[in-house]
VOBA-1610 file (N, C-alpha, C; in pm, whole numbers, padded with zeros to 5 digits, always signed):
BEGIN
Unk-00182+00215-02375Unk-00211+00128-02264Unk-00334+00179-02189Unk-00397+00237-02236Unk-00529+00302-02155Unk-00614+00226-02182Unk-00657+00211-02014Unk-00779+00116-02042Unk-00913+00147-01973Unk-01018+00146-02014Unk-01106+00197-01954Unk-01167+00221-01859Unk-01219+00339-01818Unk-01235+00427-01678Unk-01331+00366-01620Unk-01304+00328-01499Unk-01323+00281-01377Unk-01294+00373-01261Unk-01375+00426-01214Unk-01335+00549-01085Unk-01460+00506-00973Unk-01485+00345-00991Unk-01499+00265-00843Unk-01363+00214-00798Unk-01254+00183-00871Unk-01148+00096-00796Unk-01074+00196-00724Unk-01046+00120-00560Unk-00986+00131-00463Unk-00830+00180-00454Unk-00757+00252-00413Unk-00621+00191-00390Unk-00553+00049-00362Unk-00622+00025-00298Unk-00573-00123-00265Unk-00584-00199-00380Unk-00720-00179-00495Unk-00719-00223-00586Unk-00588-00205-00691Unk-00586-00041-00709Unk-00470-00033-00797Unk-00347-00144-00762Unk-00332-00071-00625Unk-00198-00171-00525Unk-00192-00313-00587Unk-00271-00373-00559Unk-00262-00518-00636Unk-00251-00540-00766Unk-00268-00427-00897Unk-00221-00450-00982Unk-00082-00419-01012Unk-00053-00292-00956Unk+00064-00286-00932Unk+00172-00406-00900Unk+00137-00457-00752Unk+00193-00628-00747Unk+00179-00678-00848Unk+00076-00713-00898Unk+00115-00845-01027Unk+00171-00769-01140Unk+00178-00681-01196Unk+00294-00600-01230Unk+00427-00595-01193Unk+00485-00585-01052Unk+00638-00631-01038Unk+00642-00780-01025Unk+00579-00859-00992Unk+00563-01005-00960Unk+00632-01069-01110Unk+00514-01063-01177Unk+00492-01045-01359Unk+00659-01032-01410Unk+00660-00896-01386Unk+00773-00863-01477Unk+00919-00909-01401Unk+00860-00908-01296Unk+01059-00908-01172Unk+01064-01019-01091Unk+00960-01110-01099Unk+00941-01167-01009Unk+00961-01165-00840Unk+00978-01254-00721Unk+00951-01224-00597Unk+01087-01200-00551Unk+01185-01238-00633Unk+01355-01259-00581Unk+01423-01096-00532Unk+01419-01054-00444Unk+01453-00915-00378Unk+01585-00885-00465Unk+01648-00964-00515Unk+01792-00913-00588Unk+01721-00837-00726Unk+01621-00880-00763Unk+01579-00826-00907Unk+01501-00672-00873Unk+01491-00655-00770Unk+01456-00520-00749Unk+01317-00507-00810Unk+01196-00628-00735Unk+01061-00585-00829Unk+00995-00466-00777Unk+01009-00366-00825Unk+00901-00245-00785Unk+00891-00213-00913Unk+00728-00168-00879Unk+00625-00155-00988Unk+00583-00008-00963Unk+00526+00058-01067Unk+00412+00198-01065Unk+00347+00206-01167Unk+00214+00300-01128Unk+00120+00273-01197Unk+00101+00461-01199Unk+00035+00425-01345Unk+00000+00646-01348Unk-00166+00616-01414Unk-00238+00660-01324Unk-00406+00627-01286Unk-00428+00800-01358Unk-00548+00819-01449Unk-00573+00956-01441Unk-00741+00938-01483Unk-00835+01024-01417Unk-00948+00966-01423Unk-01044+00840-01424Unk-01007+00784-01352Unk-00998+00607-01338Unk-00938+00525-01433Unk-00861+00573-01545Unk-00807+00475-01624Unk-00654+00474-01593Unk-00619+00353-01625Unk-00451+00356-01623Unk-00391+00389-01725Unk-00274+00478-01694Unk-00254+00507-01825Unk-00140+00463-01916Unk-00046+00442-01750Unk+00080+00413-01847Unk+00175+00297-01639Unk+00254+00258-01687Unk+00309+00152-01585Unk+00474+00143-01633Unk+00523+00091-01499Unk+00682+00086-01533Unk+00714-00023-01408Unk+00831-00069-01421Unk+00887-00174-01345Unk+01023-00104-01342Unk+01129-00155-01222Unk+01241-00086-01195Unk+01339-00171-01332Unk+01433-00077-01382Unk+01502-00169-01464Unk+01621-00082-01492Unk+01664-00031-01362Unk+01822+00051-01339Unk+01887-00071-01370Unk+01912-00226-01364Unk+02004-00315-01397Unk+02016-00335-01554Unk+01893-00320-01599Unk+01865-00401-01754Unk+01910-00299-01800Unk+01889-00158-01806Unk+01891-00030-01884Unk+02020+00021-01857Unk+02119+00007-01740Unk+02293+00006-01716Unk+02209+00176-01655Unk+02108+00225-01633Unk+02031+00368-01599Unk+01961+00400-01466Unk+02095+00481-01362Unk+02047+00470-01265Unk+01909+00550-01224Unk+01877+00583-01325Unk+01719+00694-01317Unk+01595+00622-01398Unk+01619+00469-01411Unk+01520+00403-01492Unk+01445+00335-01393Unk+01444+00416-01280Unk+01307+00371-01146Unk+01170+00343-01215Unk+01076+00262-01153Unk+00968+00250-01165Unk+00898+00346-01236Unk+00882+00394-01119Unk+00811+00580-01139Unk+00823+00654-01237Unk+00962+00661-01271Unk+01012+00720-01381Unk+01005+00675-01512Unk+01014+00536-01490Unk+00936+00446-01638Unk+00828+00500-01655Unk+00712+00479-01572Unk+00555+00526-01555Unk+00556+00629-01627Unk+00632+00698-01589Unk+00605+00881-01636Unk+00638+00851-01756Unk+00715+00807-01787Unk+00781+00838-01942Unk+00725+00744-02046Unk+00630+00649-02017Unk+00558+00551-02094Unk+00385+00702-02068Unk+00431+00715-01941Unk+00268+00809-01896Unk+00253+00964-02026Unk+00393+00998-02043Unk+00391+01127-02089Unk+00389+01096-02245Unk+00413+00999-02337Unk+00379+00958-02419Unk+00258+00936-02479Unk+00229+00824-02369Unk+00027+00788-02353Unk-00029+00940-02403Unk+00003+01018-02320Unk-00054+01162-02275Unk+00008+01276-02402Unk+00080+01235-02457Unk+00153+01376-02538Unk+00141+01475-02443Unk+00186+01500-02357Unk+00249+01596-02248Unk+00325+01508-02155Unk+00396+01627-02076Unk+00442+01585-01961Unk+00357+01603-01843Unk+00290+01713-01847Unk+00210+01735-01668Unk+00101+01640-01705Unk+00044+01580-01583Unk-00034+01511-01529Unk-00120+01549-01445Unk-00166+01661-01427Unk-00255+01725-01302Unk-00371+01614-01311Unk-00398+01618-01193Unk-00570+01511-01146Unk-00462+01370-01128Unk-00367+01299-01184Unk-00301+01201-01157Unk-00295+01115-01065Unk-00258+00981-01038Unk-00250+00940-00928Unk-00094+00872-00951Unk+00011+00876-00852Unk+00089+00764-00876Unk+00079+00625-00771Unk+00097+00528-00862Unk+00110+00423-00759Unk+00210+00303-00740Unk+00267+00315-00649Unk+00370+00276-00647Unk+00447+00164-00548Unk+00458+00041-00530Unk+00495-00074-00443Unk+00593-00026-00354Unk+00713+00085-00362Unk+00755+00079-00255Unk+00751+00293-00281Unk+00748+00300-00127Unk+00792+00488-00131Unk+00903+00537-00240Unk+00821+00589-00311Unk+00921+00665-00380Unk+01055+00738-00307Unk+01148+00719-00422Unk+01286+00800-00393Unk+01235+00942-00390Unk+01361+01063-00353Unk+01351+01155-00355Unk+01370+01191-00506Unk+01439+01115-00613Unk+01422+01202-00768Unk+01285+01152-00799Unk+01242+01036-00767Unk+01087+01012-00808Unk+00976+01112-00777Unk+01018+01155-00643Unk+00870+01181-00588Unk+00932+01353-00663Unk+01035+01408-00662Unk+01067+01523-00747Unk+00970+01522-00891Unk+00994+01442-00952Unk+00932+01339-01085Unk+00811+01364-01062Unk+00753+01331-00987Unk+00607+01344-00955Unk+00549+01517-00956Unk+00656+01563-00839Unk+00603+01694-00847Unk+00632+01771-00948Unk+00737+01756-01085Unk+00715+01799-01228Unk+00603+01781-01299Unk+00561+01657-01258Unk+00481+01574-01334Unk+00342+01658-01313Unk+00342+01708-01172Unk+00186+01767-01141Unk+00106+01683-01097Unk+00152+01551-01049Unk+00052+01477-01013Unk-00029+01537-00907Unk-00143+01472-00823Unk-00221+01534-00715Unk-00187+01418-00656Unk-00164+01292-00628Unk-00165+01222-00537Unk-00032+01119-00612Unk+00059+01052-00449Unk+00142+00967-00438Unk+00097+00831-00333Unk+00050+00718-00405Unk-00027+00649-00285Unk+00128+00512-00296Unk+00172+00448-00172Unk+00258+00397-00228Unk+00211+00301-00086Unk+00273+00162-00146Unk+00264+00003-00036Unk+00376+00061+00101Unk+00475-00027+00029Unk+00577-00069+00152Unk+00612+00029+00166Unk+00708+00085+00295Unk+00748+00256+00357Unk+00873+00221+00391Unk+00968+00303+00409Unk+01140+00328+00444Unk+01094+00235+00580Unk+01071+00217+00674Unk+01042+00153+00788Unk+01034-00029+00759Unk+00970-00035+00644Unk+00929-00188+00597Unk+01074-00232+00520Unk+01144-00177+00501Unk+01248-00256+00424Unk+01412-00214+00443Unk+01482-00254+00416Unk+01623-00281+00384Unk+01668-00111+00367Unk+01735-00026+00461Unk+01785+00071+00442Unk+01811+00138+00303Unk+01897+00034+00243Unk+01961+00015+00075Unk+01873+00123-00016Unk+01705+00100+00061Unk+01583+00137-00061Unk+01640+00298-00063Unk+01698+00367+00021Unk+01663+00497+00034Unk+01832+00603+00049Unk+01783+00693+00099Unk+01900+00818+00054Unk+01977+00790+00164Unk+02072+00786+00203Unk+02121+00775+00342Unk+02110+00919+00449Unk+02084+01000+00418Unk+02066+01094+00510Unk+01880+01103+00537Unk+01801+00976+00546Unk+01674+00962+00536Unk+01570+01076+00455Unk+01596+01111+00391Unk+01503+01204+00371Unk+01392+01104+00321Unk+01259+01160+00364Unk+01175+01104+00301Unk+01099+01179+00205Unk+00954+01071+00086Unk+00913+01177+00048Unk+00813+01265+00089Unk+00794+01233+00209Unk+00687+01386+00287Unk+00817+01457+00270Unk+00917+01500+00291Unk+01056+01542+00333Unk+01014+01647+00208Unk+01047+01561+00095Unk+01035+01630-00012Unk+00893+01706-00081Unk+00807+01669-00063Unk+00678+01724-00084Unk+00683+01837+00010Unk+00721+01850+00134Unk+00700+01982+00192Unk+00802+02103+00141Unk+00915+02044+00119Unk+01049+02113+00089Unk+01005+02187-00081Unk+00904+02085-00158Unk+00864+02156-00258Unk+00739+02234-00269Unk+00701+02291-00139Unk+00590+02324-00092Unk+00476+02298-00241Unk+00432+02177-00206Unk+00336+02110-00306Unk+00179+02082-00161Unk+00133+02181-00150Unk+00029+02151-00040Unk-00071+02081-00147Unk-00060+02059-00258Unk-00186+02047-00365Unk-00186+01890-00387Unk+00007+01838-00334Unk+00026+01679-00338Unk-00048+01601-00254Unk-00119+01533-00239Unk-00129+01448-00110Unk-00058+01307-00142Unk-00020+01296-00015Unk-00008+01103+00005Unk-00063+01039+00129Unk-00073+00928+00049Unk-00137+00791+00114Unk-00029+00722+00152Unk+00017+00633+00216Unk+00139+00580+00277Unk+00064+00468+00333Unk+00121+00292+00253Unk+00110+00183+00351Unk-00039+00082+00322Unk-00043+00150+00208Unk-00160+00054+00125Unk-00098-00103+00078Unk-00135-00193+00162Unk-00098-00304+00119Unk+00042-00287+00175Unk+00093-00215+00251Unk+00204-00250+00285Unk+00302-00339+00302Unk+00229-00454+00380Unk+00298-00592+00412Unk+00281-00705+00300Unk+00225-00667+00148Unk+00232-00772+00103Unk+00358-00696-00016Unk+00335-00584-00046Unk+00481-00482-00037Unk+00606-00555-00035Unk+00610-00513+00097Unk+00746-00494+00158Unk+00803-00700+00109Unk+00712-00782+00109Unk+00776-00847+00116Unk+00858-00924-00033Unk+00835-00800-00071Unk+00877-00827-00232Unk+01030-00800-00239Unk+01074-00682-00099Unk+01233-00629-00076Unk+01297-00722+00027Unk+01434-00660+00015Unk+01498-00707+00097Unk+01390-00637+00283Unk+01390-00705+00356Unk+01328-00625+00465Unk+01487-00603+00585Unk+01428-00493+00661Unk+01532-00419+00740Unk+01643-00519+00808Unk+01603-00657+00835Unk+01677-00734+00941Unk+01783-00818+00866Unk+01768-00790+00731Unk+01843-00876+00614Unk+01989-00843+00610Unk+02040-00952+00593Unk+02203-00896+00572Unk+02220-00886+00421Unk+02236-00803+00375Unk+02267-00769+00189Unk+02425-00717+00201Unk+02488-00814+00138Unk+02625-00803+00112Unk+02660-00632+00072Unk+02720-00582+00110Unk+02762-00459+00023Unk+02756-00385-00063Unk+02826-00548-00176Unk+02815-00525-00334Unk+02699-00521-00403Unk+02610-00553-00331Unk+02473-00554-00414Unk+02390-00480-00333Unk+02437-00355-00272Unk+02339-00239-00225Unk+02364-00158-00301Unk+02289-00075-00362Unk+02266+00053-00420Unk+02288+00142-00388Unk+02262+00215-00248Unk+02231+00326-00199Unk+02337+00341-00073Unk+02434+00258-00074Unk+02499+00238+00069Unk+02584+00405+00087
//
């Protein structure tokens, strides 16, 4: 899936492919859980994933974690140093873990724990700055809130009533 290097495009740029990437594959319906990621390494993309914990019966078949594992293929390795991930909503805490195996240098992600539906995240909030510091990764950086609002509105957002049975993370 590598396609050729481009190291003028933006985040925001990636961001939007990313969108038509969960759009594409999950469409806009918040029950299908569209989140997308993208694994960028020297301006090319290298490898992409869509959430598909429902299709795969695999509660670790996150976005991110697709990415990586389509990424580490692409790559015949697993580390990724120079990397970028990109990703429609903040990574979980096993993702952004994922990431810091992975070696990426950067986590740039849309929508944030603030933009959406509790459900997205751990219940004792941790976030992933939470975790990037806790893995003292000073070498990680993130970007937070690129495209945010066109993001978020791909999830359930915070004011939503989501039945029970169809939260994840409750």
């Amino acid at each position: 899936m590598m396609d050729k290097i481009d190291k003028t495009r933006t985040d925001a740029s990636w961001m939007r492919e990313a969108l038509a990437l969960a759009m594409d594959r999950k469409g806009t319906d918040p029950a299908n859980t569209p989140i997308a990621a993208l694994v960028v390494l020297d301006g090319k993309l290298v490898a992409s994933g869509v959430n598909r914990t429902a299709e795969c019966c695999d509660a670790t078949a996150h976005a991110e974690i697709e990415a990586f594992r389509a990424a580490g293929k692409a790559l015949g390795r697993m580390r990724m140093e120079g990397a970028t991930l990109y990703s429609t909503l903040q990574p979980c805490g096993m993702c952004t873990m994922a990431a810091v195996w992975a070696g990426v240098s950067r986590i740039v992600y849309g929508a944030g724990r603030a933009d959406v539906h509790p459900m997205y995240f751990e219940a004792r909030h941790l976030s992933t700055f939470d975790f990037v510091a806790d893995a003292w990764k000073d070498d990680l950086s993130l970007t937070a809130g690129v495209l945010a609002a066109d993001c978020a509105a791909l999830y359930y957002r915070p004011w939503d009533h989501v039945p029970e049975d169809r939260q994840a993370n409750d």
